[in-house]
C-alpha positions in Angstrom: 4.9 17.4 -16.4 2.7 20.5 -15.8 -0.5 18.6 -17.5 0.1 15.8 -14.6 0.8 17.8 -12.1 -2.4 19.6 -12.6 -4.4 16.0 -12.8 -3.1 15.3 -9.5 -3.8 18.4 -7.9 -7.6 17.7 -9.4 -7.5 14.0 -8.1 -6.9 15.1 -4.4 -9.3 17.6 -4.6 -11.6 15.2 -6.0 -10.9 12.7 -2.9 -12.7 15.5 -0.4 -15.8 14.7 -1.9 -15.4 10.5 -0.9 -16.3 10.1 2.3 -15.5 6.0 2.0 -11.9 7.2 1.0 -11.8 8.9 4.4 -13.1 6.2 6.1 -10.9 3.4 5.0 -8.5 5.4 6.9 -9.4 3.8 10.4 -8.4 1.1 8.6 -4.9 1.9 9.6 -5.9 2.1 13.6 -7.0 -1.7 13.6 -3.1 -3.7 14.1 -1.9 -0.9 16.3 -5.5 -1.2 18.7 -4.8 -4.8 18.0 -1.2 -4.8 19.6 -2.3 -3.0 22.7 -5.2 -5.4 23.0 -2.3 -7.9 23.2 0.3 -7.0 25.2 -2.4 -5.3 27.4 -3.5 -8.8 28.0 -0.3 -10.4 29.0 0.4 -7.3 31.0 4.0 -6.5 29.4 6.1 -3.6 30.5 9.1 -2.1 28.8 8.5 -4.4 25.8 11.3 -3.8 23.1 9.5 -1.4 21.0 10.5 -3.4 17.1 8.5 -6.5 19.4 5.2 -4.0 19.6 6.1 -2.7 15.6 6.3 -5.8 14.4 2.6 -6.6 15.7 1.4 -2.9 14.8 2.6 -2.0 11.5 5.0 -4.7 9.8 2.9 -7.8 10.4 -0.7 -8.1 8.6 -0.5 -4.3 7.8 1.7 -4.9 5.2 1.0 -8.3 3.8 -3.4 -8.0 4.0 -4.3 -4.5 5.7 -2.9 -1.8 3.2 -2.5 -4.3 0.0 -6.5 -4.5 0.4 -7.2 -1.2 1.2 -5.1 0.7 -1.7 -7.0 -2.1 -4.3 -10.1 -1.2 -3.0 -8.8 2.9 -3.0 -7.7 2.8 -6.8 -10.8 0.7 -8.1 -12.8 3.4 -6.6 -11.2 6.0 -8.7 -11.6 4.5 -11.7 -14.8 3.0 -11.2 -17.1 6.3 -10.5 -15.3 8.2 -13.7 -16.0 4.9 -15.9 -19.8 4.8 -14.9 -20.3 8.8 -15.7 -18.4 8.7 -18.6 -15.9 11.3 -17.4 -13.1 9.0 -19.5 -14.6 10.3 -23.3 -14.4 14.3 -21.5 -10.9 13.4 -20.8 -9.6 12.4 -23.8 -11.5 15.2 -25.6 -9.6 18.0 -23.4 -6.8 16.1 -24.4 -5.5 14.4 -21.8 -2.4 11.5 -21.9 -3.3 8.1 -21.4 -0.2 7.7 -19.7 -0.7 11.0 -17.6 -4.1 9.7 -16.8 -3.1 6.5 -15.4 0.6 8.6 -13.5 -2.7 10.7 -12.0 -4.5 7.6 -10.6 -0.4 6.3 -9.4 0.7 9.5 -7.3 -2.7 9.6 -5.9 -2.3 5.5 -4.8 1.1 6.5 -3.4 -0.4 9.4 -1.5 -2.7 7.7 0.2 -0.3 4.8 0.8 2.2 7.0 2.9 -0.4 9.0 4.7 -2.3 5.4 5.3 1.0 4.1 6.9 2.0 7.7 8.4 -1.1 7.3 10.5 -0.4 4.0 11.5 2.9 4.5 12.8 1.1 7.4 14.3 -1.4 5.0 16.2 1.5 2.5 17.1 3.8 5.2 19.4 0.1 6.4 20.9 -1.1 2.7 21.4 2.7 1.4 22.9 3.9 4.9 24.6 0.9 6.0 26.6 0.0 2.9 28.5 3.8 2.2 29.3 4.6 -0.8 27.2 7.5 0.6 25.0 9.5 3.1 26.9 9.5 6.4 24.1 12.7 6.7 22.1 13.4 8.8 19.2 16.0 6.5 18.0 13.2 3.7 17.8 10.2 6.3 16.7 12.5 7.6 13.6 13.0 4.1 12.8 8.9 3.4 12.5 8.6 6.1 10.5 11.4 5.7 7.9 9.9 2.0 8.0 6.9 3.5 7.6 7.1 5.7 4.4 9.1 2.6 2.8 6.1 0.8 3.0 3.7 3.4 1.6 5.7 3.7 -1.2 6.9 0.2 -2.1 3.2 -0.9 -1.7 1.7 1.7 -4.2 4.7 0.0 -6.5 3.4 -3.2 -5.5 0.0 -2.7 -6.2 0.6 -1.1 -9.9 -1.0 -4.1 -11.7 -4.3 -4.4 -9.9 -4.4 -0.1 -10.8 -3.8 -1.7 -14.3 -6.4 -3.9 -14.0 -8.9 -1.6 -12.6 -8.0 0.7 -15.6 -8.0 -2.1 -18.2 -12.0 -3.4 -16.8 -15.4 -1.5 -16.5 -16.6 -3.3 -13.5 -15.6 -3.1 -9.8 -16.0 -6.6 -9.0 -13.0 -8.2 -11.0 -10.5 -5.8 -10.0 -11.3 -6.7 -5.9 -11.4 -10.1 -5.9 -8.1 -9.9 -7.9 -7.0 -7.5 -4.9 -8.2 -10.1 -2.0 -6.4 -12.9 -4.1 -3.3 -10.5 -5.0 -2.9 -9.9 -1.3 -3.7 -13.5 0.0 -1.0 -15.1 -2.8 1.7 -11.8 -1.0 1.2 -13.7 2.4 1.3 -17.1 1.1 4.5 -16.5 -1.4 6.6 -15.8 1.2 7.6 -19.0 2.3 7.5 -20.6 -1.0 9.4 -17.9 -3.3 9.8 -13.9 -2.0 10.6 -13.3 -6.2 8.0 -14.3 -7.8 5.3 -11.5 -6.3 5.9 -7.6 -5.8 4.0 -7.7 -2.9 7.0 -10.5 -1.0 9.5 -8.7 -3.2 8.4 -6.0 -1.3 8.6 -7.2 2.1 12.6 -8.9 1.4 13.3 -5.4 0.8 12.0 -4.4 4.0 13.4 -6.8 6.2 17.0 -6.8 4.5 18.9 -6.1 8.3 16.6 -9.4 9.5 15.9 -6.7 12.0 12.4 -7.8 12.5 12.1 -11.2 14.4 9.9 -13.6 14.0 9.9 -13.3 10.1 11.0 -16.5 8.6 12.4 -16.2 4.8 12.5 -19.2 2.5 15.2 -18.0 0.5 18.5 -15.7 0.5 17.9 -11.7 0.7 19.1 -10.7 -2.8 17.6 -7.0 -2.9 18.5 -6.6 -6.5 16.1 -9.6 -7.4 13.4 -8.3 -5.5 13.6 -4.8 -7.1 13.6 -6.7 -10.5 10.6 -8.5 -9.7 8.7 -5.2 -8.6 10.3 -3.5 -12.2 9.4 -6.2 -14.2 5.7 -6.2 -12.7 5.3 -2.4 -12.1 6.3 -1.8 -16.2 3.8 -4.7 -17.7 1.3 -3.2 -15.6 2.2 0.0 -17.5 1.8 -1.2 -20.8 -1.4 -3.1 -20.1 -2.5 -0.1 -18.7 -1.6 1.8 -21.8 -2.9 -0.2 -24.3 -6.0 -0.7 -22.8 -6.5 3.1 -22.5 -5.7 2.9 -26.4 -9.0 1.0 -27.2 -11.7 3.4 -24.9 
């Protein structure tokens, strides 16, 4: 636990030095600036504030936005240390293959959360300010809690395209497997929600049917959906493993 613990620590130090990583932050300002762009043109007031969320931070945030981003995030961290070799230092000092990939894992799932923490940030600025949703900690706690689910269940989520970025040398595989991965989450969902962590994901969510405007195809059965993410999240484990095995 220490020997992770200390690879994470070096992983986000590592991140101050990636100026793209920072970048693909503002990432998380484009649904919210969408939302006010939006309600700004119909010229809404005192707009029921899940209305504005559901535009800002559980709509194409959660299916394409983040999905995308986090593939892109974790095939940059493996890609850079595969190109200078840094792998062969590693397992010299020695390091676990399974710590190694944990490392790459709690990093994803940082920068999920903060990724979402700062959207839900942007959403109360972009609805509260101008005077569309009237501010209410009731409805703010709610975003957040919403919020962090997100971050983490998408780093869950997104566990086998890690593997995959592990498992390859190349960039180019792992993010078109992302922008697929992510198109097939926004597809699935009207077809089956257990068949993809990525729906699984979003029944688990949306179990109150709090959010409107979200049509689902099938019954809310949260135990199936955490199965599907399980089954997924520990073959992408073992992949991962035994294609650390062979470098």
């Amino acid at each position: 636990m220490r020997a992770l613990l200390k690879l994470i620590e070096t992983e986000v130090l590592k991140l101050r030095r990636r100026k793209m990583v920072w970048l693909m932050l503002l990432a998380s300002l484009i649904m919210p600036f969408m939302a006010f762009l939006l309600f700004n043109y119909r010229g809404d007031t005192g707009v029921e504030p899940i209305e504005f969320y559901k535009w800002s931070a559980f709509g194409y945030t959660l299916f394409i936005i983040l999905p995308v981003i986090l593939g892109i995030f974790c095939t940059m961290l493996i890609h850079e240390e595969k190109q200078s070799d840094l792998l062969k230092q590693l397992w010299i000092v020695p390091v676990g293959k399974l710590e190694y990939f944990f490392s790459k894992f709690s990093v994803m799932l940082i920068y999920s959360v903060g990724f979402m923490l700062f959207t839900a940030i942007a959403t109360i600025l972009f609805s509260v300010l101008p005077g569309y949703v009237a501010f209410e900690w009731e409805s703010v706690l709610y975003l957040m809690e919403r919020c962090l689910e997100i971050g983490v269940l998408t780093a869950l989520a997104m566990l086998p395209v890690l593997a995959i970025a592990v498992s390859r040398k190349g960039y180019i595989l792992p993010v078109c497997i992302t922008l697929v991965y992510a198109f097939c989450g926004f597809i699935f969902m009207s077809i089956n929600m257990y068949l993809l962590p990525l729906t699984s994901m979003a029944v688990i969510l949306m179990r109150n049917k709090d959010i409107p405007g979200i049509a689902f195809s099938q019954t809310i059965n949260i135990p199936m959906a955490f199965l599907c993410i399980c089954i997924w999240g520990i073959t992408a484990v073992l992949l991962a493993k035994i294609a650390l095995k062979e470098k």
